[in-house]
Every structure is written in C-alpha cells, then in structure tokens.
PANUKE-519333 format. One record per residue: residue number from 1; residue in one letter; x, y, z of N, C-alpha, C, O in turn. Coordinates in steps of 0.1 Angstrom, whole numbers, plus 5000, padded with zeros to 4 digits. Each point is the difference from the previous one (the first is absolute). Layout:
% PANUKE-519333
+-----+-----+------+------+------+------+------+------+------+------+------+------+------+------+
|   n | res |   nx |   ny |   nz |  cax |  cay |  caz |   cx |   cy |   cz |   ox |   oy |   oz |
+-----+-----+------+------+------+------+------+------+------+------+------+------+------+------+
| NUM |   a |    X |    Y |    Z |    X |    Y |    Z |    X |    Y |    Z |    X |    Y |    Z |
...
+-----+-----+------+------+------+------+------+------+------+------+------+------+------+------+
//
This chain:
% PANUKE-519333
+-----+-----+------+------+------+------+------+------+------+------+------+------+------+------+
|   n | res |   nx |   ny |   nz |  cax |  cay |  caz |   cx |   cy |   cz |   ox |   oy |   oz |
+-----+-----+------+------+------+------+------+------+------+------+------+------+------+------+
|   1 |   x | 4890 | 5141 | 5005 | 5014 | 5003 | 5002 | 5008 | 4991 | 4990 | 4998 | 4989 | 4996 |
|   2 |   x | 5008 | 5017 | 5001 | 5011 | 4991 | 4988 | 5016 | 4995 | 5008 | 5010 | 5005 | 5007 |
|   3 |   x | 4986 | 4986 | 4988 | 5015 | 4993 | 5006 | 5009 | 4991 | 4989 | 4996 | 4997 | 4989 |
|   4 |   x | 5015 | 5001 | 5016 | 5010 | 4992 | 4994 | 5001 | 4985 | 5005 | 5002 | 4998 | 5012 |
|   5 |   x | 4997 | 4994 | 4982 | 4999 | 4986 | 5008 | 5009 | 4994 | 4988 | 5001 | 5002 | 4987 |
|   6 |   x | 5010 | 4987 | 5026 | 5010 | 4991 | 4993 | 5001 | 4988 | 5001 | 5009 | 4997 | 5007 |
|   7 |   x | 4986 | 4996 | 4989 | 5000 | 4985 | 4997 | 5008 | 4989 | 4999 | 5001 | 4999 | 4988 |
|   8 |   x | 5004 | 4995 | 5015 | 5011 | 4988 | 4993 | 4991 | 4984 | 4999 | 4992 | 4994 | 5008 |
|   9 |   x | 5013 | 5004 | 4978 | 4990 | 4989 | 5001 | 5009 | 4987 | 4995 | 5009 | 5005 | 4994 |
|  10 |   x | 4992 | 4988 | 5007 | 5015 | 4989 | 5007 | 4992 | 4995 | 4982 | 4988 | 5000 | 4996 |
|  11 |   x | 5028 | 4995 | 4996 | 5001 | 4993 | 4987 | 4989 | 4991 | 5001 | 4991 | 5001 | 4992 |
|  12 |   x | 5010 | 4990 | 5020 | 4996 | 4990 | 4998 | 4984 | 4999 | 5001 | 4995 | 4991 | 4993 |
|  13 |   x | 4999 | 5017 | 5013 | 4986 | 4995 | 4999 | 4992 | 5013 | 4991 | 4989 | 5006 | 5003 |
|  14 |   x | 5019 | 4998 | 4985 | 4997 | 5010 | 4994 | 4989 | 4988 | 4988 | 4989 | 5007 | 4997 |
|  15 |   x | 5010 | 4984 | 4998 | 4997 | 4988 | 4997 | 4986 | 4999 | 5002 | 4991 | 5001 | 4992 |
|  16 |   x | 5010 | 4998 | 5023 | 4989 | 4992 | 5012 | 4991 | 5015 | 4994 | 4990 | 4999 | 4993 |
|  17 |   x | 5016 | 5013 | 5011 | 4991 | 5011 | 5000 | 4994 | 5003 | 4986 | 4989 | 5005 | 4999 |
|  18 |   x | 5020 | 4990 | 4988 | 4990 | 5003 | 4985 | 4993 | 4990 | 5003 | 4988 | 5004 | 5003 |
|  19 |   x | 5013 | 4980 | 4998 | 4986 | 4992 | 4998 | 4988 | 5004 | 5015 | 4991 | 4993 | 5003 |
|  20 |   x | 5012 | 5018 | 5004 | 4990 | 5003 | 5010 | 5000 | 5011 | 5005 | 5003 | 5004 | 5011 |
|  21 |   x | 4992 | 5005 | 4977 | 5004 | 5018 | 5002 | 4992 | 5005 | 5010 | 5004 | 5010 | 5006 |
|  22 |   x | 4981 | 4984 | 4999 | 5000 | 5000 | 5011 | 5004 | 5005 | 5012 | 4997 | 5011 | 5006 |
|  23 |   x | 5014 | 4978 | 4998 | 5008 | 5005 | 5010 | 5006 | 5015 | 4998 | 5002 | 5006 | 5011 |
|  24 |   x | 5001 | 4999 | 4979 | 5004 | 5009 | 5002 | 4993 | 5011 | 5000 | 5005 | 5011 | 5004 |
|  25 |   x | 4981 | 4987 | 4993 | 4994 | 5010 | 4998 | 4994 | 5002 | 5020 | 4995 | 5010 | 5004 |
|  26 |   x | 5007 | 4983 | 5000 | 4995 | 4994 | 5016 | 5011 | 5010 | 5005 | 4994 | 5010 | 5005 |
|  27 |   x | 5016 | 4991 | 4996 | 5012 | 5006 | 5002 | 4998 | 5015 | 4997 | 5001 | 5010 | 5007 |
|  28 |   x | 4996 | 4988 | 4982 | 5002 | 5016 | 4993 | 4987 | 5011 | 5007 | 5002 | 5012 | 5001 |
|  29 |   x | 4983 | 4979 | 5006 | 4993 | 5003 | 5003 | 5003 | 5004 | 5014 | 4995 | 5011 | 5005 |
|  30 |   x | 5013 | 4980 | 5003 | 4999 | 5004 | 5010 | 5014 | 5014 | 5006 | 5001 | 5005 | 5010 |
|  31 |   x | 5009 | 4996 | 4974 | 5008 | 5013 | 5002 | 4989 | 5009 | 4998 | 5006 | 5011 | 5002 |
|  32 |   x | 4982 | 4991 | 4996 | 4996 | 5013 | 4998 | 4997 | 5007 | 5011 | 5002 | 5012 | 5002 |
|  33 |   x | 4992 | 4980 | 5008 | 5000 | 5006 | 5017 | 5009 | 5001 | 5008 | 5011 | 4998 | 4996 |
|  34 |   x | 4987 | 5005 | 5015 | 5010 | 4997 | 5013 | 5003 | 4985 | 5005 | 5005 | 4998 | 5011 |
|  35 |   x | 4991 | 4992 | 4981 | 4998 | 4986 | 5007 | 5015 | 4999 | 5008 | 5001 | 4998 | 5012 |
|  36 |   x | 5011 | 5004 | 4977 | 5015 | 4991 | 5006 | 5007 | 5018 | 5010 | 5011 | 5000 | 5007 |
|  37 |   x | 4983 | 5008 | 4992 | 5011 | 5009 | 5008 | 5006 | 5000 | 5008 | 5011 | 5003 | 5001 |
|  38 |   x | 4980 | 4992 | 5010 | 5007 | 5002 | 5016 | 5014 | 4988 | 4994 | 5011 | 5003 | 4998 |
|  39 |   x | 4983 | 4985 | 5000 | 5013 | 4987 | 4996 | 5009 | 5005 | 4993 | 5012 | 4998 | 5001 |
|  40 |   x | 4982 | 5010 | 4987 | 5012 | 5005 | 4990 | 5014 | 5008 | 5006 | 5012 | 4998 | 4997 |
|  41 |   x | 4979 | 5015 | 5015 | 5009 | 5012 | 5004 | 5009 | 4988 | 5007 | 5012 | 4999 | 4999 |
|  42 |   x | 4980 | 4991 | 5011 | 5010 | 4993 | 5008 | 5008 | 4995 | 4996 | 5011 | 5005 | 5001 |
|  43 |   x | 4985 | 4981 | 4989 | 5013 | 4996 | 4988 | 5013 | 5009 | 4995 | 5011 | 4994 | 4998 |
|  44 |   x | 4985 | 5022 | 5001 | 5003 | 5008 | 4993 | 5016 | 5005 | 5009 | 5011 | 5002 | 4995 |
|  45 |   x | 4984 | 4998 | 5016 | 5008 | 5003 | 5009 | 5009 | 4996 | 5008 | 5008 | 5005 | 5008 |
|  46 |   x | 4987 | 4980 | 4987 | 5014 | 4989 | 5001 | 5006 | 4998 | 4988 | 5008 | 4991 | 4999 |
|  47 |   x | 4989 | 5017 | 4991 | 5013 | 4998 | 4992 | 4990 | 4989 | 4986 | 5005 | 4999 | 4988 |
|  48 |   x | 4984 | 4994 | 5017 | 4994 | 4993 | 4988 | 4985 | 5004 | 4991 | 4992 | 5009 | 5001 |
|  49 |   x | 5008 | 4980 | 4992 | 4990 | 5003 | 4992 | 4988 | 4991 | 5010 | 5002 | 4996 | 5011 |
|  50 |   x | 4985 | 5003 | 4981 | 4987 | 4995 | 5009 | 4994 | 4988 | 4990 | 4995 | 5003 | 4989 |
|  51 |   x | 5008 | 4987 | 5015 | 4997 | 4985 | 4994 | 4984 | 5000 | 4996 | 4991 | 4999 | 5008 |
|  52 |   x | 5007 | 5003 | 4979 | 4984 | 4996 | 4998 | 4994 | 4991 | 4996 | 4988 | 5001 | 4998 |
|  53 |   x | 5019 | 4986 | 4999 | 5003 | 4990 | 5002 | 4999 | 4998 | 4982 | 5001 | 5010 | 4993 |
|  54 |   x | 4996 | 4979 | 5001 | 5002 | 4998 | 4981 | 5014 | 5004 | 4998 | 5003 | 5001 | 4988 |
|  55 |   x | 5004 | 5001 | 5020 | 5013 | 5002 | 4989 | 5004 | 5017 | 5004 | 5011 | 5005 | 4997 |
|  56 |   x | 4979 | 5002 | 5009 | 4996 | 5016 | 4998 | 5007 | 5008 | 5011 | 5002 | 4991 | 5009 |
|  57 |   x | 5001 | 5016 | 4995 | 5008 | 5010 | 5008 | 5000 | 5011 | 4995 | 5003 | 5004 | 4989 |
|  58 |   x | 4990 | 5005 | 5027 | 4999 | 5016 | 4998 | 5007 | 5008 | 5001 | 4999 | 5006 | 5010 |
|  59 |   x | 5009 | 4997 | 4981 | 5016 | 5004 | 5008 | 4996 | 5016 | 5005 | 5010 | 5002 | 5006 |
|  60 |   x | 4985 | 5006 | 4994 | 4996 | 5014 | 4998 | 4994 | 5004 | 5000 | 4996 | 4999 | 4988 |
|  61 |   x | 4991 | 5012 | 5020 | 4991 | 5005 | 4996 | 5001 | 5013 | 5003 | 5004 | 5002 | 5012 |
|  62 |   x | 4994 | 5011 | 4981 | 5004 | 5013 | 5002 | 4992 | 5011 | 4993 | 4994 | 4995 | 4990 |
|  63 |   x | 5003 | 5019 | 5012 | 4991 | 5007 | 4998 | 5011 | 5002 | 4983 | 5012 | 4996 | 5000 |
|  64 |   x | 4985 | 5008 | 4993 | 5002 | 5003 | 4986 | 5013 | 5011 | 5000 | 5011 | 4997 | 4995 |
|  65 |   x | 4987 | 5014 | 5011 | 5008 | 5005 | 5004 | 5012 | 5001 | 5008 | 5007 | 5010 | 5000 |
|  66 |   x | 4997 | 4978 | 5008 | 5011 | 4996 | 5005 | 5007 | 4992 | 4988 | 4995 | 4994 | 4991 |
|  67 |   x | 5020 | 5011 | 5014 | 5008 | 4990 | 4990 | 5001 | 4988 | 5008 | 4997 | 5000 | 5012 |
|  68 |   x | 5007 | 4987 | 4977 | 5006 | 4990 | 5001 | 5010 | 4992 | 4992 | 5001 | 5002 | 4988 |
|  69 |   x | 5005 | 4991 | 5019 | 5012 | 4992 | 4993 | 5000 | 4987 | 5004 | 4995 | 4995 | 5010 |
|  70 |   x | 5013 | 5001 | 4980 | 4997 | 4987 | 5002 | 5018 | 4994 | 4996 | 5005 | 5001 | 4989 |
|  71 |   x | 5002 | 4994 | 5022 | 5013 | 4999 | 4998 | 5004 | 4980 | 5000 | 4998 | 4993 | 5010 |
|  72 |   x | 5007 | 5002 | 4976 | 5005 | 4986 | 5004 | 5016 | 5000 | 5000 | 5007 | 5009 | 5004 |
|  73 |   x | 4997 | 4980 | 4993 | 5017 | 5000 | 5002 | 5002 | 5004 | 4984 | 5010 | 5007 | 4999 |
|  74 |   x | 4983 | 4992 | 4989 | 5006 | 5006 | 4988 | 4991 | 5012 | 4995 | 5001 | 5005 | 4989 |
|  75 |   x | 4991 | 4998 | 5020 | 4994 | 5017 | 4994 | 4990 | 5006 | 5014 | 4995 | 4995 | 5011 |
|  76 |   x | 5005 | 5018 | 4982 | 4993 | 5003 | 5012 | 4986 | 5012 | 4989 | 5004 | 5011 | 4995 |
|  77 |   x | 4986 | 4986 | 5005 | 4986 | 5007 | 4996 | 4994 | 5010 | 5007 | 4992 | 4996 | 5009 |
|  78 |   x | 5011 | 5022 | 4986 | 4993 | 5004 | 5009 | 4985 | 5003 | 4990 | 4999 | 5002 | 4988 |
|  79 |   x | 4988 | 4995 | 5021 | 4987 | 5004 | 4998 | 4990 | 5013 | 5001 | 4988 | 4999 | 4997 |
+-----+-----+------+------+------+------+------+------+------+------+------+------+------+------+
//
C-alpha cells in the first residue's frame, strides 16, 4: 500500500540525527509497518502529532490518495 507520511523533525536535534543517521533510519524502518497506528489514529484525533522521540514527530499518516494539508499561522500546504 502506498501512503503519505509527515514528519516534523525539531531544528534542534537535526545535528544529533546527521552525526547518527541511524536513528533515523530506526524510525524510517519502523514507518514502513503498522507499528505507530493505533497511537498515531489516537494522537490524530486529539488534534496531535505522535512523539517518536530524537527530536521526531508523526504528524500524518494516510493512503496516497487522500488529501492533506498542512495549515500554520503564516501558510497553509496542501499535499
């Protein structure tokens, strides 16, 4: 299945993540399954994203074919 996955990865441990790509590859492995869903839909449905901890947040996960957007106080990104 193809999906859309949205990430936020905080300035600050963008750093931490080049000297230990690792981590992110740990992360990246575990979006390829169902591991975060049930937590994500929950998170999802209060309104937040799902803490993966490094700095990392799942803000979105969605079949390919649904839209999405992504709205801040100075723009709003549809996907």
């Amino acid at each position: 299945m193809s999906t859309r996955t949205l990430l936020e990865i905080n300035h600050d441990f963008l750093h931490n993540l080049r000297r230990h790509p690792e981590i992110l590859g740990e992360i990246m492995a575990e979006l390829v399954g169902s591991v975060h869903g049930a937590a994500l839909n929950e998170a999802n449905s209060r309104g937040h994203a799902l803490d993966l901890g490094h700095g990392v947040r799942l803000v979105l996960q969605r079949h390919h074919s649904n839209d999405a957007s992504v709205k801040t106080e100075y723009a709003e990104v549809r996907l």
